[in-house]
Each structure stands twice: as structure tokens, then as C-alpha cells.
C-alpha positions, -999 to +999 in steps of 0.1 A: -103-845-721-109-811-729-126-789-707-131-752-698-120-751-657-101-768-633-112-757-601-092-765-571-110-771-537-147-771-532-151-748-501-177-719-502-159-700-527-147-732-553-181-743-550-200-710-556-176-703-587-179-737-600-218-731-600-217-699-618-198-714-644-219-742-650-248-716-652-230-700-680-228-731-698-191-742-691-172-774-688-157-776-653-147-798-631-138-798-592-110-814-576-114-816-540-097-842-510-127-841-497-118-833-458-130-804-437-122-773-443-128-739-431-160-730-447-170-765-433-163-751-398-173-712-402-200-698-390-213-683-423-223-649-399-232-620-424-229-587-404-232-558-424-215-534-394-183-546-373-158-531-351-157-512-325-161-478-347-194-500-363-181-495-399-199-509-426-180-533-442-169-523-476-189-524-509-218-536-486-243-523-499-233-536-535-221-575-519-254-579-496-279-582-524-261-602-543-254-626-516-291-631-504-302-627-542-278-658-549-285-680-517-327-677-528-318-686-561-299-717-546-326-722-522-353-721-552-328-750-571-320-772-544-357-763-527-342-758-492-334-728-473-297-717-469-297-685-456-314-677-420-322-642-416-319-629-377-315-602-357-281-595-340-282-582-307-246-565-301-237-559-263-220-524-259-196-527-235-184-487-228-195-453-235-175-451-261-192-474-281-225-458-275-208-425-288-197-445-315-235-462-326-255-423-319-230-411-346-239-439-369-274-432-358-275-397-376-263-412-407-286-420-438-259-444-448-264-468-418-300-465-415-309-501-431-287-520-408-287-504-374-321-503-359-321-487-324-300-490-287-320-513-264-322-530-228-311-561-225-335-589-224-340-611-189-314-633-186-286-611-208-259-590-190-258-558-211-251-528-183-242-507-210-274-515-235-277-541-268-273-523-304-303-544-321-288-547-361-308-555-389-301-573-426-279-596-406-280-634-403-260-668-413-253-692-439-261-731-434-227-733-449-225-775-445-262-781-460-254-758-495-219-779-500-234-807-502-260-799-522-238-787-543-211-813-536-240-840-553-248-815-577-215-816-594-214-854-589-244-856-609-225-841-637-198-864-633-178-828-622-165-838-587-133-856-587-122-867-549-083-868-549-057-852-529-042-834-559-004-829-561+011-795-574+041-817-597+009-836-615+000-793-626+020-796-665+020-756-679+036-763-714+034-772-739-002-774-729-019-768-696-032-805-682-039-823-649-035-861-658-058-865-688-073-833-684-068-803-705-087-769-696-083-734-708-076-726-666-063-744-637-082-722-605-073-721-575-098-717-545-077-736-519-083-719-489-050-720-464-036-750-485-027-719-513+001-709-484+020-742-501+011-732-537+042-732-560+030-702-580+003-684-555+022-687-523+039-657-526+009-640-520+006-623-479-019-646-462-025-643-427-039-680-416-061-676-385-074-704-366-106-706-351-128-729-331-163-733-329-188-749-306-224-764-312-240-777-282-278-783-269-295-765-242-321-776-219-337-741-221-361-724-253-330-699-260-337-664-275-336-663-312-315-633-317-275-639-329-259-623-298-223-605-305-200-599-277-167-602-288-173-637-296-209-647-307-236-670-304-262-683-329-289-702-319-299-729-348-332-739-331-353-738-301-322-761-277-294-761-304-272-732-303-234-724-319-207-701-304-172-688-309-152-684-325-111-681-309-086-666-330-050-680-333-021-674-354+007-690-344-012-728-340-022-729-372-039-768-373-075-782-369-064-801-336-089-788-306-084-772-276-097-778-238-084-744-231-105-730-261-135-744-249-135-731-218-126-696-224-155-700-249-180-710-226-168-687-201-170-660-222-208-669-234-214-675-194-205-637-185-237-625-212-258-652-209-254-664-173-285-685-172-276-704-198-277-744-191-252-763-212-267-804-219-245-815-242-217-805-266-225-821-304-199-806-322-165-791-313-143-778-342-111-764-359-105-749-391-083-719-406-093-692-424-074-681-451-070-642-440-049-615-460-029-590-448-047-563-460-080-578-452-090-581-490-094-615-511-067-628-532-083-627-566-073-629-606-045-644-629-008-651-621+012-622-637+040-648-656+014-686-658-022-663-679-039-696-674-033-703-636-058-679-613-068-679-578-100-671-561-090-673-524-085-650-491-121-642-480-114-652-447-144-643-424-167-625-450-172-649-472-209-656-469-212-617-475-182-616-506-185-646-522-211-644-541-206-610-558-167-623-566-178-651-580-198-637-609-175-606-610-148-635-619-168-652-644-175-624-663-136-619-664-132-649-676-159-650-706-159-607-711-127-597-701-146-577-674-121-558-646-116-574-616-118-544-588-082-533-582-087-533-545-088-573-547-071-581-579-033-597-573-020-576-595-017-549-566+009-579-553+027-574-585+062-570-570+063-600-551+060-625-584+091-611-597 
């Protein structure tokens, strides 16, 4: 069968890309092993301002509107809400941070996403004051994959296999078993560390854990940011985490974790009452060394791409990537140098 994509993996960014080409009126069709992966796990946070220097993150301002432009238009499709707009409260912890937030204060540049210093709220240890940040919030990651998941099933588009790189035939003609598309992509997440043609690439896997669990008090509806976070998902439901790990680099979880976890969460939020923990998982983010996604064709195989490496900005990235790929694809439209593999061009030779 003929077809335009191959798209390898259905995490955030497989499944986003795979949408937008649909849109556009493409043949595609997902492969995917169907087990958990990291966008499965993540948070989906969208923070416009990390660090302790509160940068912006880059291109922001262009990547933010796209990504809450997208997730409505999703949410107007599927006729549920993916995106949850809060407030994050961000605990400064010296005066050197508070240096840090009156500089950003006096500029024009920062003025839609940091809103003012303020004392922390009963029940919150915060000596040093709370930075209140605006245009910040999370992604219901879980909910929009499977929408989209049963989207593409509807369009007999999902394939559920464990796919083998040896079943991959580049010539005469590019195929997967009885397929034949234009391009193979590859949006694999930390599985592209094993990629015969991609793996070349300098990932830097982190793995994370994160914790849901159920409260017996009404918890504040603010995302509180301390080093590690927490996300409340309802009135008694809240998330928090995440740990960062590079040397175990597997989903397995970790008693240790937990508890430096809750421990940390306890030091803020010391009334905090834990009932019950629903949910405690693993996944690796698929990190680059230079921060930056992993986007764009293999310099020696023109039909084999990858659309990978977003690691914890991919709620925020995604969706501007995706269509900024497409219309490479169709229009022969630049992808931005600053992401494109081709700034990698050394190591594929």
C-alpha cells in the first residue's frame, strides 16, 4: 500500500505530527507498541520562565500561542478540555533570586508572564516570598492521546506492533512490510538512542518519576514550583515531582524516590495530609545535549526524518514543530537551524 508517512511512535510529538498531517490531507499511518512512554508519564507543565536567572524560554513568545491555539482547536474537535490554565506560585528561596525576579520586573519583555512577588499563603513555607507567574499551566497529556489514539484508529491509521528496525527496506524502494510511503518518521522518544540511522545523534536520556496521590484536605489551586513541583488536578487529587536520573535510565520505581519526593513537597507544604497514593510512575525523557529538539532529514537516507528530543518542553514546543515540519515536508519550508540535525552534520559521516 502506498501511503504518504510512516510515523514511528505515538507519544505527544508522533501524535501531534500525525494530526497535522491528516489535517493537510495526507495518507499516514502510526506505528506504535502501545506501552507507556514518557509523554504518558510527564507532567505536560508549560512555564514560560525557568531557572534560577527566570529566563524566558526561547522563541516563547512565538511557541506559546501556538500551543494553546492548537490544544483549543483539539479541545473544539474532540469537545473536551486539554489544556488547564493555572497560576504558578514559585517559592524564592535566597536573595539572589529576588535580585534576579526585580530585574525581570523592569523588563517590557517579561511583563505577560511574571505578575508580582507575594507572601506565602497559610499553610506554605516561603520565608523568602512566592513569584506568582502568569500564562502558565498543564497539558492533560493521557486524555489527548487517546483521543487521538481512537482518532487514528477510526481511520484505520493506528497499527499496534513492536516494530523492528531490519523490517525498515531503503532501496530499491522505501517500505515497512506491505507498506510503501514517501517517509519513514521517527518520533521515538528515548527508543531513537537504538536507531540504526538516528542514534548518532547526542541524546541525554533523563529519568523521572512522578507521583499522583489524594488528599483529605481542599488543596490550593495554584501549581506550586520549588525545585520540584506540584499540580493539583482537582479539589483532593494532586501530582508532584518529578526526580531526575541519568545513570538509571528504566521505568522501574523507586522507594527512595518517593520519599525524597514527599519529603521535599512536606518542607513547602507542611500541612499537607497524604490519603492515598493512585499512581506512582517512571518514564525517560528523551533530552539533548544542547537542550534543543532533534528535528529534520538524515543527511545520507532524504526519506528517513526524525521529530524527537523535546524532552521537558514539549507541551510548549510541540505544537509549533509540528506544523513547522509539515510545511517542510509539503513547501520545502526551513526548519530553524537551531533545531535542525543538520547542525549534527559531522557525526553522520
Amino acid at each position: 500500500m502506498e501511503i504518504d508517512y510512516l510515523i514511528i511512535g505515538q507519544g505527544l510529538a508522533g501524535s501531534l505530527l500525525a494530526w497535522e498531517l491528516i489535517q493537510r490531507d495526507k495518507k499516514v499511518i502510526i506505528v506504535d507498541n502501545n506501552q507507556l512512554n514518557a509523554s504518558q508519564v510527564a507532567a505536560g507543565l508549560i512555564n514560560p520562565v525557568t531557572g534560577m536567572r527566570f529566563v524566558k524560554s526561547a522563541n516563547v513568545d512565538k511557541l506559546l500561542p501556538s500551543a494553546l491555539g492548537y490544544y483549543q482547536k483539539l479541545s473544539l474537535y474532540f469537545k473536551q478540555d486539554f489544556y488547564i490554565e493555572k497560576s504558578m506560585l514559585r517559592l524564592l528561596r535566597n536573595d539572589k533570586e529576588i535580585a534576579a525576579c526585580a530585574k525581570r520586573f523592569k523588563s517590557p519583555e517579561y511583563q505577560n508572564y511574571l505578575a508580582e512577588i507575594i507572601p506565602a499563603s497559610p499553610g506554605i513555607n516561603a520565608s523568602y516570598g512566592i513569584l506568582k507567574q502568569n500564562n502558565t499551566g498543564y497539558l492533560l497529556t493521557n486524555p489527548l492521546l487517546e483521543a487521538l489514539k481512537s482518532y487514528f484508529i477510526s481511520l484505520n491509521a493506528y497499527i499496534k506492533t513492536d516494530l523492528h528496525y531490519d523490517e525498515i527496506s531503503l532501496s530499491p524502494t522505501l517500505r515497512w512490510k506491505n507498506f510503501k510511503p514517501k517517509q519513514i518518521i521517527f518520533c521515538e522518544g528515548h527508543s531513537a538512542t537504538k536507531n540504526p540511522w538516528f542514534s548518532v545523534l547526542p541524546f541525554q536520556l533523563v529519568k523521572g518519576e512522578i507521583i499522583t496521590a489524594l488528599s483529605k484536605q481542599v488543596l490550593p489551586q495554584s501549581i506550586l514550583n520549588y525545585g520540584h513541583w506540584f499540580i493539583p488536578l482537582d479539589k483532593h487529587q494532586f501530582r508532584t515531582g518529578a526526580s531526575f536520573d541519568r545513570d538509571k535510565l528504566d521505568i522501574t520505581i523507586s522507594d527512595k524516590v518517593k520519599s525524597t519526593l514527599f519529603d521535599s513537597l512536606q518542607q513547602v507544604y507542611p500541612t499537607l495530609t497524604v490519603e492515598q497514593i493512585t499512581k506512582h510512575q517512571a518514564g525517560i525523557r528523551p533530552t539533548t545535549l544542547d537542550k534543543l529538539p532533534f528535528i529534520g532529514q538524515h543527511p545520507h537516507h532524504p526519506e528517513l526524518f526524525i521529530f524527537n528530543g523535546f524532552g521537558a518542553k514539549g507541551s510548549l514546543q510541540i505544537p509549533w514543530y509540528c506544523q513547522n515540519l509539515a510545511d517542510n515536508l509539503l513547501n520545502n519550508q526551513a526548519i530553524p537551524q537551531n533545531s535542525n540535525i543538520n547542525r549534527y552534520y559531522s557525526l553522520f559521516l
